[in-house]
N, C-alpha and C positions, 0 to 999 in steps of 0.2 A: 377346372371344375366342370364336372357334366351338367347338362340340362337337367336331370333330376335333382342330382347334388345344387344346383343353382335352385331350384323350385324350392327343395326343402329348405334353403338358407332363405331363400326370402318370404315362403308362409311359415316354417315351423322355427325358424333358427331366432327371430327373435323372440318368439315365447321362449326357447329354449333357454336363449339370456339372460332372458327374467330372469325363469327360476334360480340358473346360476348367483346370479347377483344375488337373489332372495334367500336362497339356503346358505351362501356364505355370509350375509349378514345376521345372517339368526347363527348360523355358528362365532362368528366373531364375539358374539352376545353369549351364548349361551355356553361355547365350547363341549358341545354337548351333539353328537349327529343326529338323537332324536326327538331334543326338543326341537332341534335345526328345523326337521320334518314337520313341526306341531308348527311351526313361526313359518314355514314355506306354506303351508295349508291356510294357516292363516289368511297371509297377505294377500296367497291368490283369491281367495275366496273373496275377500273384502272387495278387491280390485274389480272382481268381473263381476259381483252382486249387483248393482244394479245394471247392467246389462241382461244378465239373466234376470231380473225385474222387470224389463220393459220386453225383454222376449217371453215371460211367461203373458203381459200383458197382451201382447200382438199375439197369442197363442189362443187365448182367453176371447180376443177380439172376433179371430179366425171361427173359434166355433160357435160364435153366436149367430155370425153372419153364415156359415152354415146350417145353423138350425134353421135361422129365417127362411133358408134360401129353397131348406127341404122340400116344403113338399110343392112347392114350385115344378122344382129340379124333376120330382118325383112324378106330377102331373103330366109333366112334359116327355120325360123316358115313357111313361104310360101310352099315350094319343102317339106320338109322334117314330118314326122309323129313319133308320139312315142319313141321310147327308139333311133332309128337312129338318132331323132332330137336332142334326149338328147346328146348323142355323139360326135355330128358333133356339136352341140355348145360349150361344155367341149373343142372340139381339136379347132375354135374362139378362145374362152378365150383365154385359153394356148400361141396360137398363137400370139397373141395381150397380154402378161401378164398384164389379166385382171380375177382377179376373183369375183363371184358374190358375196359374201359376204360384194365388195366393194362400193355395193350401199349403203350401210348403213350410208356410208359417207355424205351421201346428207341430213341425218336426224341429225348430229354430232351436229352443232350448238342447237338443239330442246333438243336431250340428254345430252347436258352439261347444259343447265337450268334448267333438272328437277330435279337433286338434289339441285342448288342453290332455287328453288323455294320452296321445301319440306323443306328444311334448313331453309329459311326465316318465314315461314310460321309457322314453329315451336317453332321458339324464337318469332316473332315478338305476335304473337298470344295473348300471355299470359302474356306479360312483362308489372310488374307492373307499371315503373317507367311512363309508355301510360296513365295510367287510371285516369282521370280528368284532364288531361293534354292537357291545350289548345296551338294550333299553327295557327297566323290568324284566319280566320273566321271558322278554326274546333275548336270546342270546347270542344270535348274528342277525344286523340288521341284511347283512350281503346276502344272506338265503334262509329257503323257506322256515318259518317258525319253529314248527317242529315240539311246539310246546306240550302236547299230548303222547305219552306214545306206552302204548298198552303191546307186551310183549310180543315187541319188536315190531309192531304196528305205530307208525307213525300218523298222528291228526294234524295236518295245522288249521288252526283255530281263527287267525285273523281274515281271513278268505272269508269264511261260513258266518261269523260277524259283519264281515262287510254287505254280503248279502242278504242276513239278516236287516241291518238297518237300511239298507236301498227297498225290500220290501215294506217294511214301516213306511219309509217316505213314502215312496209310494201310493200303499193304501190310502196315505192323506192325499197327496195329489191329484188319485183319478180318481177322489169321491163324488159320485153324478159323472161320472163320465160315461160313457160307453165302453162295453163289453172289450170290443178290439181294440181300445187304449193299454185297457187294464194287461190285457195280454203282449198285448206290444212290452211294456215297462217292465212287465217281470222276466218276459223271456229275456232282455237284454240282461236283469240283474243274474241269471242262470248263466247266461253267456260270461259274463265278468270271473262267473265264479270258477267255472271250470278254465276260463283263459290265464285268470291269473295265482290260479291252487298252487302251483310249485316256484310260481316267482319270488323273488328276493323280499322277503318281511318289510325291508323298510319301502321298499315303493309299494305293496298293500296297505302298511298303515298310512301311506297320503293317501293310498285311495278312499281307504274306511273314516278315515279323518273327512274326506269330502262329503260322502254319503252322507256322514253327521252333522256337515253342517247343511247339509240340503234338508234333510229333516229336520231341524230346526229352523230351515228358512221356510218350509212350508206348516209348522210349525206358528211361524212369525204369523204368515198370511191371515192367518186364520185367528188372531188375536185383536182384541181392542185395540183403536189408536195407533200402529204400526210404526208409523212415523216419529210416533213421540216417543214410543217403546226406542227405536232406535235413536236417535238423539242423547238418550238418557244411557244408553246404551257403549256409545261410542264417547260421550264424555266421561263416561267412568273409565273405561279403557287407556284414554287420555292421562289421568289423574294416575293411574295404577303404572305406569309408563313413567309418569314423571317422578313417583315414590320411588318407583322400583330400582330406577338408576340411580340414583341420590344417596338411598339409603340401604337397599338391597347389593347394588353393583358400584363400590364406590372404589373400583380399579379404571372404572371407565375414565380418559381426559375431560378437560371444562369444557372442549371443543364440542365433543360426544354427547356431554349433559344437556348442554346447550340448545345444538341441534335438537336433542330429543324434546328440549323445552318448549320447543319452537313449535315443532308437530302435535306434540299432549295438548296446548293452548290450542291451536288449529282445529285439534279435532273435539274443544269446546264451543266450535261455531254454529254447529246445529242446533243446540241447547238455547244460546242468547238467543239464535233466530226464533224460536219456539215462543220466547219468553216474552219477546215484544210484541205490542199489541197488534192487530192486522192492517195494513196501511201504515203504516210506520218506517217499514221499509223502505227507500228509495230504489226501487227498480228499471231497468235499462225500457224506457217508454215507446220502445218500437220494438217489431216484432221480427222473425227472421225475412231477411229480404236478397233477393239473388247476392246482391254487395258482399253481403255478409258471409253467404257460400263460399262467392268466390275469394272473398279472402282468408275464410279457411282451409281453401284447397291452394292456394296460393304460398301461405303462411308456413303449411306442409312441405311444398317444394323445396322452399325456402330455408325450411329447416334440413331439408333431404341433401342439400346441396352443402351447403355449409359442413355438418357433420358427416355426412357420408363422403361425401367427395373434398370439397376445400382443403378439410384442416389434413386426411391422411396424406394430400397430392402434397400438399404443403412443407410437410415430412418429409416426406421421400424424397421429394425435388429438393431438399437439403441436400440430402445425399445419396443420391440413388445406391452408390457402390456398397455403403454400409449395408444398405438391403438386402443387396444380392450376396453380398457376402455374407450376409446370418442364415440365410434362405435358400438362395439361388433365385434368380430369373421367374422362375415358378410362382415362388412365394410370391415374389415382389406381384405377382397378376393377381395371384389370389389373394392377396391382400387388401389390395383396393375394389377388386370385385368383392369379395364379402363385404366391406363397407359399404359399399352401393347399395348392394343387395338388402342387409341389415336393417341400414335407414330408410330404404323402400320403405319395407317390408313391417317395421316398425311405426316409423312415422307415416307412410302413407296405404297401405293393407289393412292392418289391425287396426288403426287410426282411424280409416275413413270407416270400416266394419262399427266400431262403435260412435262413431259420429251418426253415421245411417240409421242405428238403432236408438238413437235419442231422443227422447219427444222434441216438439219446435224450440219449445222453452231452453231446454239444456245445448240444442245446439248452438242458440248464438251466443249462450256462456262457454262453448266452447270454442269457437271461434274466436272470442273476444280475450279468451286466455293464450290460447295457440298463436295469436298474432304477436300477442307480449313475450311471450316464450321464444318465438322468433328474432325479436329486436333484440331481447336481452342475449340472447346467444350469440347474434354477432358481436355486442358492444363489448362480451364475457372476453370474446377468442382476442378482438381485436385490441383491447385497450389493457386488460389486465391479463397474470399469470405472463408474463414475458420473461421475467427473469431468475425462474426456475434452475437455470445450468445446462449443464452437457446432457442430453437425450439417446441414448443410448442406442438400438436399432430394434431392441425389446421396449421400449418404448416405456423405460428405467433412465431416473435421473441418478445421476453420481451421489447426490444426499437427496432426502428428504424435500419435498417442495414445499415451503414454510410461506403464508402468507402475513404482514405484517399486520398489526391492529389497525393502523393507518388504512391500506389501503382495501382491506375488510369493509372500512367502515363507508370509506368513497364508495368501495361497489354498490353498498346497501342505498347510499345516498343515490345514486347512479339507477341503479334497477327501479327505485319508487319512482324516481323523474321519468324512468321509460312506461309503466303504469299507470302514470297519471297522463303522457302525452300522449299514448295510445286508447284513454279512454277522452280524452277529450278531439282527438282526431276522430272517436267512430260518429261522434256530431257530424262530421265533414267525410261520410266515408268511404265516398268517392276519391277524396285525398287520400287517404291510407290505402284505398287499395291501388292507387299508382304508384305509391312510396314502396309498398312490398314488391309489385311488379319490378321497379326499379329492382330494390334489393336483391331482387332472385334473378333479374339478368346481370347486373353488377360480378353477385358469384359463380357466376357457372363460366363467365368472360374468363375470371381470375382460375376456378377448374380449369378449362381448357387448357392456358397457356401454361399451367400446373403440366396437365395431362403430355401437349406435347414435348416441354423440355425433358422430363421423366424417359418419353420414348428415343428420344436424343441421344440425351446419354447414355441409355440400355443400350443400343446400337453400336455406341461407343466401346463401352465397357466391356461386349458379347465380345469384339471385333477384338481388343485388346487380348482379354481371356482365351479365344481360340489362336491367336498368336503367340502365346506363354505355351513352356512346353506340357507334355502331356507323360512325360515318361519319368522313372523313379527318381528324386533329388539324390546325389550322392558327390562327392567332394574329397578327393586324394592327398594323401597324409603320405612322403615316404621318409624310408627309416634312414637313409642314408644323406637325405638332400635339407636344405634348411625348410622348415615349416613357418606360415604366418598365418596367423587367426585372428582375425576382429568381431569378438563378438558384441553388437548393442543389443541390449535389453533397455527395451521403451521405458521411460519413466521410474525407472529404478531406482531405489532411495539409498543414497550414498551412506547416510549417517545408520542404516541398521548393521553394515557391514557387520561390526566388531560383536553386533550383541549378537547375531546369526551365526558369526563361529564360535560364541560361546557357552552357545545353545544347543551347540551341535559340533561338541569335538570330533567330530568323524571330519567334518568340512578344513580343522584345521591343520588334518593331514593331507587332503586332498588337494587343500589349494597350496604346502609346501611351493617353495619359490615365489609366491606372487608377493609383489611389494602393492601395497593401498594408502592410496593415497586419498585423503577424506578430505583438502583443504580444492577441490576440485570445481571452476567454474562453468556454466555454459551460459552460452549468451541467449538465451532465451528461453520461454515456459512452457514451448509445444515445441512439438517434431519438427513442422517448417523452418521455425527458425534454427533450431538447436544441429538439426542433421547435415546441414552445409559445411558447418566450421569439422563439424568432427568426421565426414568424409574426405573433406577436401585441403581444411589447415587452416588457416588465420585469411589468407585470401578472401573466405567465406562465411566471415563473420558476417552480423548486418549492417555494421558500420561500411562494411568494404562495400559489400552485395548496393546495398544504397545508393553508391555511388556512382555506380555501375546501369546509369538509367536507360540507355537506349536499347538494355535486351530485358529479356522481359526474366520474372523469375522461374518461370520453368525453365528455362535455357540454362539459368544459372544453378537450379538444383538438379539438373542432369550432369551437366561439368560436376559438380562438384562429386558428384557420386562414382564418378567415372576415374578423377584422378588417381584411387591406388590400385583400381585393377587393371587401366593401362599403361601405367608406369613399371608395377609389376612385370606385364604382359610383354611389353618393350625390353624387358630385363630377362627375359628367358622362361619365368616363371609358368609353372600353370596354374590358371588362377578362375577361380569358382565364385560365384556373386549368388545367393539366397539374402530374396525379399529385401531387394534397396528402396528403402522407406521414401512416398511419392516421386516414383519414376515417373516422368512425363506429367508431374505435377497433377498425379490419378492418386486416388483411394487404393483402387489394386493396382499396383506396380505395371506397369509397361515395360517388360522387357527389351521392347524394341530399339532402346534407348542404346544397346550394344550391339546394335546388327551392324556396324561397321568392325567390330572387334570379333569373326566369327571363330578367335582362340578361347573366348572368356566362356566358360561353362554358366549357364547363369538359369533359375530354377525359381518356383514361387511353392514354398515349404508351407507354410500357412495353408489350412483349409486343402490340403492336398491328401492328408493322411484322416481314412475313416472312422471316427471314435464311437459312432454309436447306430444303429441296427435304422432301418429302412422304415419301420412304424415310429422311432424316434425322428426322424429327419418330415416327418408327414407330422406329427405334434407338433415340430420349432416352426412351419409354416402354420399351421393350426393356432400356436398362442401368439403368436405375431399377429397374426387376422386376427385374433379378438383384439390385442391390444392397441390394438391400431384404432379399431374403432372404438374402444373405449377410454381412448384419447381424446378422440376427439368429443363424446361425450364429458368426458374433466375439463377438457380448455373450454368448452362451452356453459359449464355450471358456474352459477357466482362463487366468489371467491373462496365462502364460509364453510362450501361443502365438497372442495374440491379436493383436500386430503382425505374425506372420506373414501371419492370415486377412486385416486388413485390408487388408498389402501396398501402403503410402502411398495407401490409396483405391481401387487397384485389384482389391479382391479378388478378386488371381489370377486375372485372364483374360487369356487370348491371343491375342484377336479385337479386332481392330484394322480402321483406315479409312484411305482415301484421302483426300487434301484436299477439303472441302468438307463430309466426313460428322463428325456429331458424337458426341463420345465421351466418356471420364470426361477430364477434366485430371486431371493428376498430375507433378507438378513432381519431379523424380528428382536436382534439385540445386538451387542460387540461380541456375543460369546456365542450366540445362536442363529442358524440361520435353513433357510429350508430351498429346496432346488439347485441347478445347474446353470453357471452363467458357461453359454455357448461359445462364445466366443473366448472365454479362456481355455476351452477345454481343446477345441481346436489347434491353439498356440501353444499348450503346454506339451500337447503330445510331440510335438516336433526336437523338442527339448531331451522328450525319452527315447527317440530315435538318434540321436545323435552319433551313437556308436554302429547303428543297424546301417548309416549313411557314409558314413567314413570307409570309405575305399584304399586299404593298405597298399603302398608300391615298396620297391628296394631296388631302384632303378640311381637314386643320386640325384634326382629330377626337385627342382627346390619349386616348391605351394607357395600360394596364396589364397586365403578363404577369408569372405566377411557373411557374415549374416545376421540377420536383423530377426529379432523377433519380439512380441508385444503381448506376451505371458503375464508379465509384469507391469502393463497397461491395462488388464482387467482385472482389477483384483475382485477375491472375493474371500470369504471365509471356508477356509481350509480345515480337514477333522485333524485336531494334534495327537500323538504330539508327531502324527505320520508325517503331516503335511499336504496328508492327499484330498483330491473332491470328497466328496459323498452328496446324497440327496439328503438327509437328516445331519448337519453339524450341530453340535452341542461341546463345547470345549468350555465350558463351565467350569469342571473341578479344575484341569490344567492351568486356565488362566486363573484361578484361585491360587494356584501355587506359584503362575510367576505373577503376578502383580508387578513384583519390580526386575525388571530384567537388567541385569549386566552386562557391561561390557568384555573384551581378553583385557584388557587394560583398568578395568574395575571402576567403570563409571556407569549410573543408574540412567534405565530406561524406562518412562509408564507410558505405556497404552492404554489409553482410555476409551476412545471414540470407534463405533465401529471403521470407518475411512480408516483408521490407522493400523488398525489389527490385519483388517484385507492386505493392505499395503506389506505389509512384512509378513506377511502367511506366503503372499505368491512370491513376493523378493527368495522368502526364507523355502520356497520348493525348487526354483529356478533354480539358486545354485544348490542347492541337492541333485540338481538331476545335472546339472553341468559338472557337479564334483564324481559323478557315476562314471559320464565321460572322459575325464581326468583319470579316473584308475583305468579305463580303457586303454588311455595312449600309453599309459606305464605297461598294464601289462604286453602291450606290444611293441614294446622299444618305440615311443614314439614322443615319450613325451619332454626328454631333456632338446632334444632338437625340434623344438618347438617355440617360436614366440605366441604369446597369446594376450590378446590385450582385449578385457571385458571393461565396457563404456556404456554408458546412458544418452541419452540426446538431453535428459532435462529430470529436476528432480520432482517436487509436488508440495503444493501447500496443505499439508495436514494437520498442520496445530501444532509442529514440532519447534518452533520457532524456540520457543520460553526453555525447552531442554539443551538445546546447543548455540543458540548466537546470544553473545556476551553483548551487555550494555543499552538492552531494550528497558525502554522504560516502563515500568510495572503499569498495570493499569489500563495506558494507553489502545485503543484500538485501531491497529494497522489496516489500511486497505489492502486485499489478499493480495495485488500483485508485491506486493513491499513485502511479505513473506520469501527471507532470502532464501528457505529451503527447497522453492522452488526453482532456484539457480545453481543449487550443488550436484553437480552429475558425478555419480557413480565412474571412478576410474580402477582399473588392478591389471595391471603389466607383470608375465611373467616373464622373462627372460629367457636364454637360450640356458642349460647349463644350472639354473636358478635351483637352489637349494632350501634357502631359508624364508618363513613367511617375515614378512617387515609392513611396520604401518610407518609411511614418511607425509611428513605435516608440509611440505615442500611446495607449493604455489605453480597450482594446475590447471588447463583447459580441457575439454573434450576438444579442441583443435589441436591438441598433441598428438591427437591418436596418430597420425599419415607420417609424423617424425618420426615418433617413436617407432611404426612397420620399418620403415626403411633405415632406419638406424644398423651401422655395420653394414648393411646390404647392399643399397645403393648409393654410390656416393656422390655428394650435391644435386639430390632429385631435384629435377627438373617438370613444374606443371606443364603440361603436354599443349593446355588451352592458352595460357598465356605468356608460357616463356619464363617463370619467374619461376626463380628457387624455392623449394615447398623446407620449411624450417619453423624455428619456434619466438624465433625473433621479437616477434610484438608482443609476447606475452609479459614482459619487460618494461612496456611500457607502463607511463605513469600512471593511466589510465584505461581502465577499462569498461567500453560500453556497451552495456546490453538492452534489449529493445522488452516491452508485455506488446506483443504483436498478436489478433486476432488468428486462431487456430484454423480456423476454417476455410480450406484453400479454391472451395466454389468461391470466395467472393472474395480473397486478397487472394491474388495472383496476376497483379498486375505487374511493373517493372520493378518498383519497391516496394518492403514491407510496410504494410498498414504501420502507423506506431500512433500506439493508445498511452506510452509512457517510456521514461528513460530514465534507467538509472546508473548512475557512474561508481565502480571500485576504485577504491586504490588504497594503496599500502599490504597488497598481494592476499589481505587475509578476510575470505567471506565472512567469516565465525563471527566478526566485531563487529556492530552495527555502525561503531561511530565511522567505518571507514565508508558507507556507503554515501550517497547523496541520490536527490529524487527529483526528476523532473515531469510533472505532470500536464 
């Protein structure tokens, strides 16, 4: 980020957010881009009304202490010459504490528009959601109006209107003024008009919308009673707000109504204040005092820290590598610099800009609310929202983040206790401002050491990543020698197999030969644990791994990954390794894990191949830095309003793409869904490469190939009945005709839930694109002499439970780990020769896989690490134990796995619940 690019994120970039947030919430309302516009004019207007109140006052203040000061001034330039004149007005001033810097006052109103209007100007400009979007008789809000046009003469008319009414205001505003005001005001309104004649309609009508309401603000001025005007004003608003959603908008949730309930009442508080009698009120009995300053500006910090800094380092230092990997290196900078910068620039810029402008009075209500706003943000981030789910690197929960009524209701009890013991500390307010002091060195301690593990592991990570190679992945198949292929797909759902080729008989010629096996287990619900046993064989379960305490488990998920490509390797073989899932116990893969094997070809296919254009790759750092910070905005808002901030992922932006650019995905039903998740598109393309990678020989030379990929770890909703991405899915009618999906074997499937649709859309495009590669090896003689054996590390809890495992008790609500369908891992072994497709119900592990490679090949494989026969043996046994172990290998990677639960098989068959038992 340049020094300008930094200036304008931190003066103009949070107005900019405003607006965003403010036009996406009037569109969420309205769905409508130009009422959006009427609701963004609005709120800005409301928002900075009384500032420009108190600056038309200090405006107002300015020329009267100029007139006084006239003919002084005037006397003075008269008699006096030169540096004496300079003098003798300096000892004026002084006199009169008056100094000249104070005329600038009289321009305040002119310079608080001009970054709202650089800010408008900016967003409104370019915003796609304007372009062919008609409102009345404009017909693109994206360009000029054009509403006139006398043969082949085109007028537009909103421009000449907007000048129009900025002259009216006007004339009311420099009534008694002087001559050079009046000309000042209009020449600028002439300026506007020729500046913005050809611009986009709909950033003119915010602008003509402003001008109108400035005419009515001065308008206002000039009315009786003002105050009470307003009052009366802003509680009917209120009322109309609360009608309107109730009975007008009654698609909106209870959450919504609610919220809106909450702000209509609120903004009946100027009315009750009117209404009771004077002294009545209890008001804060001191006046503003250095204290109080400084705990405003403290308060600021405070919050600067927290939201700007704390919560995004907090993030990241989860996992740096997910970052860099959405982003690159880049992002990850610019990410947290924009937060910085944001929260500046928000909270302490524009902040302290209208705290300055405040009378005494408002500033130490605001102070006094700023300080509350501070406690309550931390106690928000710190105590509640914790148990949302998986975080994605978009800064996207895997469901919906649902807060219970329960702990709603604790917040609310929570936030009034922090209210009432920060207005009973401003008694003592010398204690509160140590208490905040504290608080704001407390976080910036906690920032730091955020900050420097963050740079730790980037140094790590770079260091890894320039050690990975740098040239095309590609992997040798030949026609004459035996062929082995292990492909894992991440989290692949075992049990859609049958409906996926029945959905798609093209797949059930493709996969000819493969036998599937669906009675399949893995010993645990993430990659960590799952990828051991099916790299390496039963040795690598977590029961074994456990055992095994004086090496640590990165030692042990290295062996383990290592087993079939030097065994192979040892055997003649040439043998190829793409993306072995946590090499070196990383996010991104360590290759260096084979630098003693310099036979094994080995490659990171992921994020390797370019899927979208160079202005797309500057958005995915772009919406990551918004949503980064407006993250941390949501963990900092109380509970009640925090699925609004989220906004199913999109926090509230209105800035949207054309096909091709990449954006948040955000799925807005099971059958509809709008943007690109990045990270599958990334994984998937590697998938459509498969053939472009395969390097044919006829040499007699016998392969070996595994690779890993995690296509089917991001799901998202796919356009049917292609299967492909798009920015706009709507699979609507489609899923209207399959409601129930079939099995090849004639058993019923319902999809209900978005999670599940995603889930079998990306299962259902992987092997489309591995069945591509399938007719590849055929047509190249390559595919009878080929073993291939396609595996999952782990299945997924998506609600399938009640459709395939026998003898659950109706009713009953399982804890997710007890959901067995998170332990069925995806198996299908094609054989060499293999002709017919076969489903066998036959009692399976993904710790087969390393047999089943070296089956026929090598005989009595031997592990390389420990000397022991690598076989199928324990699978046999009576029992089988699998771990719900913590996924997250920053902080279980010690010598054994974390185990949060256990639970024991036996009688070989997942499907029946009675066979399970549970230890918690």
């Amino acid at each position: 980020m340049s020094i300008t690019e930094s200036l304008y994120q931190l003066i103009l970039g949070p107005l900019e957010l405003i607006f965003d947030v403010t036009y996406a919430l009037g569109y969420r309302i309205t769905i409508n881009p130009g009422l959006s516009i009427i609701f963004l004019s609005l709120v800005i207007n409301l928002l900075v009304f009384p500032f420009y109140r108190r600056a038309d006052e200090m405006q107002e203040e300015e020329r009267q202490i100029a007139a006084k000061l006239k003919p002084g001034i005037d006397q003075i330039k008269k008699v006096f010459k030169g540096d004496e004149r300079v003098m003798i007005l300096q000892t004026y001033y002084r006199q009169n504490n008056y100094k000249p810097y104070y005329s600038l006052r009289g321009s305040l109103s002119l310079l608080l528009e001009i970054p709202f209007f650089i800010t408008a100007y900016h967003y409104l400009y370019d915003l796609q959601l304007l372009n062919s979007a008609s409102f009345g008789p404009i017909m693109d809000l994206g360009g000029p109006d054009a509403i006139i046009n006398i043969g082949g003469l085109t007028i537009n008319i909103l421009p000449i209107l907007m000048t129009l009414i900025n002259i009216i205001s006007g004339a009311i505003y420099t009534k008694d003024m002087p001559l050079k005001s009046k000309i000042q005001l209009y020449g600028m309104a002439l300026i506007f008009l020729a500046f913005l004649y050809n611009s986009p309609s709909g950033l003119v009508f915010y602008w003509t919308l402003n001008n109108l309401f400035s005419l009515l603000k001065n308008i206002f001025y000039i009315i009786p009673n003002p105050k009470k005007t307003l009052a009366i004003i802003c509680s009917v608003v209120g009322i109309l707000m609360i009608v309107g959603f109730n009975v007008f908008m009654p698609w909106h949730g209870i959450r919504r109504k609610i919220i809106i309930g909450m702000v209509g009442l609120l903004m009946q508080i100027p009315t009750v204040i009117m209404l009771v009698p004077d002294g009545k009120i209890k008001q804060l009995s001191y006046r503003e005092s250095v204290s109080s300053r400084q705990i405003y500006y403290i308060s600021s910090v405070m919050i600067i820290l927290l939201i700007g800094i704390l919560i995004p380092t907090t993030v990241i230092n989860a996992s740096p590598a997910e970052f860099i990997d959405a982003g690159g290196i880049d992002c990850l900078k610019h990410s947290i610099l924009y937060s910085v910068l944001t929260a500046t620039g928000l909270f302490g810029i524009w902040s302290m800009i209208f705290y300055r402008l405040s009378s005494e009075k408002s500033r130490l209500y605001i102070s006094v609310t700023l300080s509350i706003a501070a406690f309550v943000t931390i106690i928000d981030y710190m105590f509640f929202g914790k148990s949302y789910g998986n975080l994605s690197s978009y800064l996207q929960y895997d469901n919906m983040p649902q807060a219970s009524i329960n702990e709603m209701v604790i917040n609310v009890l929570v936030v009034m206790g922090v209210i009432i013991g920060v207005l009973l500390l401003w008694k003592k307010i010398e204690a509160l401002r140590i208490l905040c002091i504290a608080g704001s060195v407390v976080i910036a301690c906690m920032s730091i050491i955020n900050l420097s593990s963050i740079s730790k592991s980037t140094r790590i990570i770079m260091s890894t990543q320039a050690n990975n190679q740098t040239r095309d992945p590609y992997f040798s198949l030949d026609k004459q020698g035996k062929n082995v292929v292990v492909i894992m797909l991440d989290r692949a759902i075992s049990a859609f197999v049958p409906f996926i080729l029945n959905e798609k008989p093209i797949l059930q010629e493709q996969f000819q030969g493969f036998t599937y096996y669906p009675n399949t287990l893995s010993y645990g619900a993430f990659t960590n644990v799952g990828t051991p046993p099916l790299y390496g064989g039963y040795e690598y379960t977590p029961q074994r791994i456990n055992e095994r305490t004086e090496e640590s488990l990165k030692e042990k998920q290295n062996e383990a990954l290592k087993v079939m490509p030097v065994v192979f390797l040892e055997n003649g073989f040439d043998v190829t390794v793409c993306d072995p899932p946590y090499a070196n116990y990383m996010w991104s893969s360590d290759l260096s894990i084979f630098d003693d094997y310099p036979g094994i070809h080995r490659y990171i296919t992921e994020g390797y191949y370019k899927v979208y254009s160079t202005n797309s790759e500057l958005q995915i750092g772009e919406r990551i830095s918004r949503n980064l910070f407006m993250y941390g905005l949501f963990r900092a808002f109380p509970v009640a309003f925090q699925s609004e901030v989220y906004d199913k992922g999109r926090y509230n932006t209105a800035i949207t793409g054309t096909d091709g650019d990449v954006f948040n995905y955000v799925a807005d039903s099971p059958d509809t869904s709008y943007g690109y998740k990045n990270a599958y598109l990334v994984r998937d393309v590697v998938l459509q490469k498969m053939s472009e990678m395969t390097k044919i020989t006829d040499t007699g030379q016998n392969t070996f190939l595994t690779i890993s990929n995690t296509a089917t770890h991001e799901p998202m909703l796919l356009q049917e009945p292609m299967f492909e991405p798009k920015l706009e899915v709507d699979n609507t009618v489609y899923e209207s005709e399959h409601s129930i999906r079939y099995s090849i074997d004639g058993h019923e499937l319902k999809l209900m839930t978005t999670e599940q649709k995603e889930h079998y859309q990306v299962d259902m495009s992987a092997l489309l694109r591995i069945g591509v590669w399938l007719d590849y090896l055929r047509d190249n003689d390559l595919y009878d002499n080929t073993r291939i054996i396609i595996v999952s590390d782990h299945g997924r809890n998506i609600g399938l439970s009640d459709q395939f495992i026998t003898n659950l008790q109706s009713g009953t609500d399982y804890p997710y780990y007890r959901d067995v369908m998170f332990y069925n891992a995806l198996f299908m072994v094609k054989d060499f020769d293999s002709k017919e497709f076969s489903i066998d119900n036959s009692f399976m592990t993904n710790a087969d896989t390393p047999s089943l490679a070296f089956e026929g090949l090598i005989t009595d494989p031997i592990n390389p690490f420990s000397g022991n026969q690598i076989n199928s043996d324990s699978k046999f046994d009576p029992a089988q134990y699998i771990i719900y172990s913590p996924s997250d290998i920053e902080k279980n990677n010690g010598n054994v796995f974390q185990i949060n639960n256990i639970m024991i098989l036996r009688n070989q068959n997942i499907f029946d619940y009675n066979n399970w038992t549970f230890e918690d």
